[in-house]
Every structure is written in C-alpha cells, then in structure tokens.
C-alpha positions in Angstrom: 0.0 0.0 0.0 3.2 2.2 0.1 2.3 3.2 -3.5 -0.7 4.9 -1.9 0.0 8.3 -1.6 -1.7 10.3 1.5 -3.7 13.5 0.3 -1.9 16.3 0.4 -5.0 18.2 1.7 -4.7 19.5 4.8 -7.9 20.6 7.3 -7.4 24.4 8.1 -7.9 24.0 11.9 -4.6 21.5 11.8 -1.7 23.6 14.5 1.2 25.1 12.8 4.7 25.0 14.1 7.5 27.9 14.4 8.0 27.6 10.7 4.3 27.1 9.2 4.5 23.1 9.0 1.4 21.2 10.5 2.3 17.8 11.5 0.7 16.0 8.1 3.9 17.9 6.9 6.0 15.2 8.9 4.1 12.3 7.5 5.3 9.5 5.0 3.4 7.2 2.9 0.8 4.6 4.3 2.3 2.2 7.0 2.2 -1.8 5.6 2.7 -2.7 9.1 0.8 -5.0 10.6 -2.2 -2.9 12.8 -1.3 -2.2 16.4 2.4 -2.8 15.7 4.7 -1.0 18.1 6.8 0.3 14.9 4.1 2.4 13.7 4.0 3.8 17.2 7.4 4.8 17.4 6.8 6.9 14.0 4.4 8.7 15.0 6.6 9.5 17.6 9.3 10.6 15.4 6.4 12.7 13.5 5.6 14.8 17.0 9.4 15.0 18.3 10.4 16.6 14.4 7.2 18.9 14.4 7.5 20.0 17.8 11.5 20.9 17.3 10.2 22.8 14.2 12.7 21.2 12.2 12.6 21.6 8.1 12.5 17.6 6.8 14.4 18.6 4.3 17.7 18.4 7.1 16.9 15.2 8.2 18.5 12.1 6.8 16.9 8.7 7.5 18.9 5.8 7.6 17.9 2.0 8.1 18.7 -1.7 7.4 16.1 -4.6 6.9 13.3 -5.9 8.7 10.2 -4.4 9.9 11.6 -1.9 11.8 14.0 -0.6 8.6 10.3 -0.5 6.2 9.1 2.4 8.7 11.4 5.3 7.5 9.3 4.8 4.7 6.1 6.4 6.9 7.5 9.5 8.5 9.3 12.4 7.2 8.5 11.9 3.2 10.0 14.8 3.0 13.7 13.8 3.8 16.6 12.4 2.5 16.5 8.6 2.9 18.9 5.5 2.4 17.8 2.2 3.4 21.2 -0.2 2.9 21.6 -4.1 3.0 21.0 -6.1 6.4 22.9 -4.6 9.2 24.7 -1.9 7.3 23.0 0.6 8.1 25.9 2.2 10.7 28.7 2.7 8.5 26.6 4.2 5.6 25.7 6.5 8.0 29.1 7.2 9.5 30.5 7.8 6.1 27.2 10.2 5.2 27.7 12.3 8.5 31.7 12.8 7.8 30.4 14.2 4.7 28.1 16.6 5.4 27.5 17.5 9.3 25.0 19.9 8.3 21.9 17.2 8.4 20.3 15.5 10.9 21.3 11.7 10.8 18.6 9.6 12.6 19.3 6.0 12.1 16.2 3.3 12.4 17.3 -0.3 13.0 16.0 -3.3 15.0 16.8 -5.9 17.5 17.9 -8.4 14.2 19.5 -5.5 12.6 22.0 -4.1 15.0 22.3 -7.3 17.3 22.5 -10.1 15.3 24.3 -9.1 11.3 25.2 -6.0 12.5 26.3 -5.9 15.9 29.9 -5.2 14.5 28.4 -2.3 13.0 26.6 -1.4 16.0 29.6 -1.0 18.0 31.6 1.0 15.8 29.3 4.0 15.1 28.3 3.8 18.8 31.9 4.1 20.4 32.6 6.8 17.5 30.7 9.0 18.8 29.0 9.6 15.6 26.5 12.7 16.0 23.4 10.4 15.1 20.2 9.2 16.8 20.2 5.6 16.7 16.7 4.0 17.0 16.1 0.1 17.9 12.4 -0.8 17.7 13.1 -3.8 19.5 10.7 -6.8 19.7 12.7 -9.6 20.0 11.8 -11.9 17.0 12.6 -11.7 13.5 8.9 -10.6 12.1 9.8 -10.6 8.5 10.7 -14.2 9.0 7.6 -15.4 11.0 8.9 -15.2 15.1 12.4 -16.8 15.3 13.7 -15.4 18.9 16.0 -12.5 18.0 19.3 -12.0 20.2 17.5 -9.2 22.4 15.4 -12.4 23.5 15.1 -12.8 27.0 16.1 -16.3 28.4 13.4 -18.2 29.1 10.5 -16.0 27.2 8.0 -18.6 24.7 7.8 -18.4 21.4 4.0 -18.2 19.6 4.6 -21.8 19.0 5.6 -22.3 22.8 9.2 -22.7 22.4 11.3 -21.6 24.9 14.3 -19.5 24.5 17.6 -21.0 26.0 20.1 -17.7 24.9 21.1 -15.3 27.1 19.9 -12.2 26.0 22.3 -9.2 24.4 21.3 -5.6 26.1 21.6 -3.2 23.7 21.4 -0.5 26.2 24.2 -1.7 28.7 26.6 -2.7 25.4 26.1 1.2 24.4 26.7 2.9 27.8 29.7 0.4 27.9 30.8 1.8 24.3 30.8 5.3 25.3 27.4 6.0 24.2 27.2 9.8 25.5 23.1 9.6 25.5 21.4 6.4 26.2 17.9 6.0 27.2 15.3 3.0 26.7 11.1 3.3 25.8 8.3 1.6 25.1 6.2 2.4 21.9 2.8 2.4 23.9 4.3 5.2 26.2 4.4 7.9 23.6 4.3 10.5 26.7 7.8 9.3 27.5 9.0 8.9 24.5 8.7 11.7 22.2 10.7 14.1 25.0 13.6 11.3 24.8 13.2 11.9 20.8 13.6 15.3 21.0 16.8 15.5 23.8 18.3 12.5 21.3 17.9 15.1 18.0 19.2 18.0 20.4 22.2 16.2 21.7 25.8 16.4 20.3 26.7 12.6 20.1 26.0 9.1 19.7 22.8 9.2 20.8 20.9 5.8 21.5 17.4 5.0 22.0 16.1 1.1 22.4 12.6 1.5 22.3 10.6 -1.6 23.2 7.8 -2.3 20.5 5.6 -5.3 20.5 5.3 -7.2 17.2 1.6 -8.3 17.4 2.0 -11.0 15.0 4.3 -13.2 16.6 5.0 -11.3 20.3 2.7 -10.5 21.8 1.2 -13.3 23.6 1.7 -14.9 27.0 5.0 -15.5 27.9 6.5 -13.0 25.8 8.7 -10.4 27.8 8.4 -7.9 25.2 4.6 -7.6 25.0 2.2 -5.0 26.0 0.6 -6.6 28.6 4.6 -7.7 29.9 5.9 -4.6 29.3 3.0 -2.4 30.4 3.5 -4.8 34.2 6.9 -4.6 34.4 7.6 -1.0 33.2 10.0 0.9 35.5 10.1 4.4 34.8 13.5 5.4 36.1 12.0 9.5 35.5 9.4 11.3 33.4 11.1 14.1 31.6 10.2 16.7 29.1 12.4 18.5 26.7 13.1 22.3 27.1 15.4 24.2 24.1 18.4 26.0 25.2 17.4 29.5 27.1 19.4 31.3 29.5 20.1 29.8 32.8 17.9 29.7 35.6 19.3 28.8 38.8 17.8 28.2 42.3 19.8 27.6 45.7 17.8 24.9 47.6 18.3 22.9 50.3 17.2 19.5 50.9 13.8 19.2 52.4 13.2 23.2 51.2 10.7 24.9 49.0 11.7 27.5 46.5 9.5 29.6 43.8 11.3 29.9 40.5 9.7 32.1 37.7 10.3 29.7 34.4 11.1 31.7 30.8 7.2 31.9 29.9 6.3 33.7 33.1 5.2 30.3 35.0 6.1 30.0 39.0 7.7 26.5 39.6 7.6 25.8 43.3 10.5 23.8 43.7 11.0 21.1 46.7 14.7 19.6 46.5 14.6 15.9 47.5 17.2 13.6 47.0 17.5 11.9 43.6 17.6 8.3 43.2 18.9 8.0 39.9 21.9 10.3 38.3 22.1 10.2 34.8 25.6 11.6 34.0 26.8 8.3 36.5 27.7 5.7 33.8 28.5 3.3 35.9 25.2 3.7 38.7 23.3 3.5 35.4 24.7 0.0 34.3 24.0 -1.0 37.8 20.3 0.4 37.6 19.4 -1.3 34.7 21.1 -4.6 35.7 19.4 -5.0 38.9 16.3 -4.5 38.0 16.7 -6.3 34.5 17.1 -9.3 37.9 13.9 -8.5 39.3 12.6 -8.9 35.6 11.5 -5.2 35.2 12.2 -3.4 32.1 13.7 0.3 32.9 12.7 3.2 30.4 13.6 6.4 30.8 16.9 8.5 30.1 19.4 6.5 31.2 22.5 8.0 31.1 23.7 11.5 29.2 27.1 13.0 28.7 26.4 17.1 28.0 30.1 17.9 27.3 30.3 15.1 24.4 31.9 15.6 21.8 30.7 13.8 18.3 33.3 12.1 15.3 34.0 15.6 13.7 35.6 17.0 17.0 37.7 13.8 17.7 38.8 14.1 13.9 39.3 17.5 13.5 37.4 17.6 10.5 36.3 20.5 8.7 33.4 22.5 9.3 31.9 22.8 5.5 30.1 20.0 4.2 32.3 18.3 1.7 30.1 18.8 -1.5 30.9 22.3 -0.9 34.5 22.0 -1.0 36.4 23.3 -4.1 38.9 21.4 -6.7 42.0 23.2 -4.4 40.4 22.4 -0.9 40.2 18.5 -1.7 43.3 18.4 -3.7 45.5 20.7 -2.3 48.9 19.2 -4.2 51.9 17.1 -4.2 53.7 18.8 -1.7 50.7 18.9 1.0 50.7 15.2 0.5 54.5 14.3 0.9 54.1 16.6 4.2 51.4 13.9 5.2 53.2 10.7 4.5 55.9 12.9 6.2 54.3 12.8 9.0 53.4 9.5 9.6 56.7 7.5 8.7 
C-alpha cells in the first residue's frame, strides 16, 4: 500500500509550528505494518518530536537496514533524505554520510535483528565513535519478517507463539552502548508515547552518539503470553527510572535549595515552579550507577525506560577528527586536492 500516496489536503484547523509546517507535513506514505504494531507507534513519535523541534525535513537524513523496523522510514518524514542499505549496514553508511556533510540530521532506524545479530559489529563501531546520530532500535525480539524466530535481544526463558522456549542469554543493547561510550542512552516503550517523544527530541538536540532502544511489540508473533516484550509484559513490568520533558536551550535559571526546602522559581514563559529539593535516586551523568540500575532490576525482571545515562560535554566524530566545518560537496577542486607537496608533508608525518 506504500504506493498509496496520503492527500496532500490538509484541514485548516490543523496547529502550525515555528516555521508554518502542521504535523501531516511530517508524515510519510501509508504504514504496511501490521495494525497495532509498536513500529508504527514509534513513527508517530518521530512525527511529534520533528514537528514540535520545528525542524525543516528537508535536514533530516533517515537511515535503516532490513526488517520491519527498517520498512518504517518509509512512513514518517516523506520529505527527507532517505537511504535504506543491506541487512545490518545501516551504521557505516551513515558514518561515512555524517563525515560528509555534518550539516543534516542523521537519525538512524534499525532493529533488534538489525543491530544485534548481522550487525552488531556495525553497531559498536558507530556507537563508540561517537557519531552525531540518533540511533533508533524498535526492538521486539523476534525476526517478524521471518515469522517469530527469537532474536538475540530475546530474554532467556520468554516462549515463542509456537511455545518454544528460548535457551540464549539475551544481548542488552542499552548496557553494550553505555559500555561503548554512548554519550546519551535512554530506553522506551512504543505504547508510552508521553515518555518517549521528549527522549526523541533530547536525542535530535544532543551532540553525540545518541541511543534510543525502544521496546515495540510485534503483534503478530509477540505479543502473547509468555512473551517479555509484549504490551501486557511490558505495560506490568515498566520501571520508569523518571518522566522528563524537553526544554530548548534559554538562559540559565538557577535556584539555591536545600534538601527538604521549597523555593518559587519564575520559568522563561512567566510560569512560577515551586521547587522542593529531594534527593534523587537516579543520576544520569553516572555511567556506571546507570549500568547498575538497569542490571538489577533487569534481575527482578523489570524493564527500565527512561533516560538512562547522558554526557552534555560530548563531543561527536567531527571533533575527535578534527574535520572541517563545511560540508564536503561544498568544498572546491583546491580544498580536496591541495597538491603534491601537502601530501608528501602527510606521509611525512606518519613514517
């Protein structure tokens, strides 16, 4: 049904963003998703966190592999610029697109068989890179294209449809990333679209490798009991390690509070915030407490969302390379040739 293209009509009472686009502007063709799969949740998601950020599609490049989860670039952001690769190759396509042109927003949509399975080398490279991306797993833990083999995200001991039991330890994305260097790691679950389009957004905003597992039930072959990535599992088990909203950069506002006090704080729009200082159970700029979250209660078989862990003062490839600021299609003949000499001064330098 992809060839069916959505009318371009748009109802006049539809909200406009800071640059005039409604959210139909953020739309794609017509999903061939099964109905009520996670993936579809996920991009509409996407669609709120791009229109919200008032961001021109036309910056965006969308990225994916194969599988269910790679089709859905397909249904958000028609718009962009998109590049769907061969299985699990989705990473260094878009590592090689980002060190030529930093200008555009790389978001890069994969899936538990995608990025742990084919392409976990992939996976690891772009993620301890630092490549300025958002990396999206819409994980569901079976290979749907395929009919429901148990993917490697697979917990140990979930059923198949067909009631076979899974014997494999699992692989944690989310762990394996914070353990990379990811400087922004957070997990979600596609029927929690509250939580999950503000981690959207703070991904697009932040200077990094940016990594988002999103949990999303496949309702074709996951969904049922026994399953540890279905809604009814997921919705049981869900521990929200914090709900969080995204603000854009404005000037500071600081507060000086002690524990146990309460403080007004006039916000940028003229709001009061009446602010009680408590201590906080969870610090996401500690790496290592963050493993250590997620492990323990991944033993108490609860499935943590939330932002994880962040790094503010990461730096992405460019800055570890050095590279240069303009966007290489706009370099001239002289810039990317610069001569003989330039290059014996190169070799030079490396014997």
């Amino acid at each position: 049904m992809t060839w069916i293209a959505k009318p371009k009509l748009h109802h006049p009472t539809l909200g406009c963003n800071a640059i005039g686009f409604t959210r139909r502007d953020y739309e794609g063709k017509i999903s061939t998703l099964c109905a009520g799969c996670g993936h579809d949740s996920i991009s509409a998601a996407i669609i709120h966190a791009c229109w919200e950020l008032a961001i021109e599609p036309h910056r965006v490049a969308k990225l994916s592999g194969i599988g269910c989860s790679s089709k859905t670039p397909d249904y958000f952001l028609g718009q962009s610029h998109g590049f769907n690769t061969v299985h699990g190759r989705m990473p260094s396509v878009l590592t090689g697109a980002n060190l030529a042109n930093r200008d555009l927003i790389y978001l890069g949509v994969s899936g538990d068989g995608d990025s742990a399975s084919i392409g976990m080398g992939q996976f690891v490279h772009a993620i301890r890179r630092g490549v300025n991306m958002v990396y999206i797993v819409e994980n569901n833990g079976v290979y749907g294209l395929t009919k429901g083999q148990f993917s490697a995200t697979a917990d140990q001991g979930s059923v198949s449809k067909k009631g076979v039991a899974n014997s494999d330890a699992p692989i944690d994305l989310v762990g394996l990333a914070m353990q990379l260097g990811a400087s922004f790691v957070a997990r979600g679950f596609s029927g929690d679209k509250q939580q999950l389009v503000p981690i959207i957004k703070a991904a697009i905003a932040h200077r990094g490798a940016a990594f988002i597992d999103v949990i999303s039930p496949c309702v074709a072959f996951n969904n049922h009991a026994g399953s540890t990535k279905s809604y009814e599992y997921v919705r049981e088990h869900n521990d929200a390690v914090n709900r969080l909203d995204f603000i854009e950069p404005r000037a500071e506002i600081t507060a000086d509070v002690a524990p146990g006090d309460v403080v007004e704080v006039e916000q940028h729009d003229g709001s009061v915030l009446r602010l009680r200082k408590l201590d906080a159970s969870h610090d996401p700029t500690d790496r290592v407490a963050a493993m250590n979250y997620v492990n323990a209660h991944q033993a108490k078989g609860e499935v943590v969302t939330g932002l994880l862990y962040v790094d503010s003062a990461a730096h992405d490839l460019h800055g570890h390379l050095n590279t240069v600021a303009a966007p290489f299609n706009t370099l001239d003949a002289k810039a990317l040739c610069p001569g003989a000499a330039t290059l014996a001064k190169i070799n030079a330098s490396l014997r």
